[in-house]
N, C-alpha and C positions, 0 to 999 in steps of 0.2 A: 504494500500500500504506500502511495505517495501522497499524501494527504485526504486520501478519499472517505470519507466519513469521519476525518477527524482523525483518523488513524496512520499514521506514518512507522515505517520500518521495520512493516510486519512483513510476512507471507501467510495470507487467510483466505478459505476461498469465498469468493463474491460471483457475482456476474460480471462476466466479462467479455469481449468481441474477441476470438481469438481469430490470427489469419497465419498464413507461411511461415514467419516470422517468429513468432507467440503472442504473446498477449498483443493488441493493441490500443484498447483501451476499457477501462473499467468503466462498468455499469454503475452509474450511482441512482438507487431508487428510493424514493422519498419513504422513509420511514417513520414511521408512527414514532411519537415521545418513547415509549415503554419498548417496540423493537429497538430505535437506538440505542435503548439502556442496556438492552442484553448482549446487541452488538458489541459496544463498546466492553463493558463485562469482559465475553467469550475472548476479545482482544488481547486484556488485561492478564486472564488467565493463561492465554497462549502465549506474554510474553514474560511471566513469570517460570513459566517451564522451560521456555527457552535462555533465560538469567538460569536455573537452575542447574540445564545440562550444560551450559558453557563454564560452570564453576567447576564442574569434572576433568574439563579439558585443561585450565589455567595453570599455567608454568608455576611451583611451588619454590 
């Protein structure tokens, strides 16, 4: 995500136009208050996991 729902520096999947290439452009679909909430959420969670498995890798 590059700022798409608010969301930057993720990889999460959404709708998106894919063409030869890959992705071209993301679908942004106007979300209800409460789906934002849980987007944003599932976000949060996915980049807590992803801070978590990267602390496995870190040079000690």
């Amino acid at each position: 995500m590059r700022g798409e729902y608010g969301i930057n520096d993720l990889f999460i999947g959404v709708p998106a136009i894919l063409g030869k290439n890959g992705v071209e452009r993301i679908v942004e679909l106007d979300l209800a208050d409460d789906e934002r909430a849980q987007l944003l959420a599932s976000a949060d969670a996915v980049r807590k996991g992803v801070e978590e498995l990267n602390s496995f890798f870190k040079p000690t």
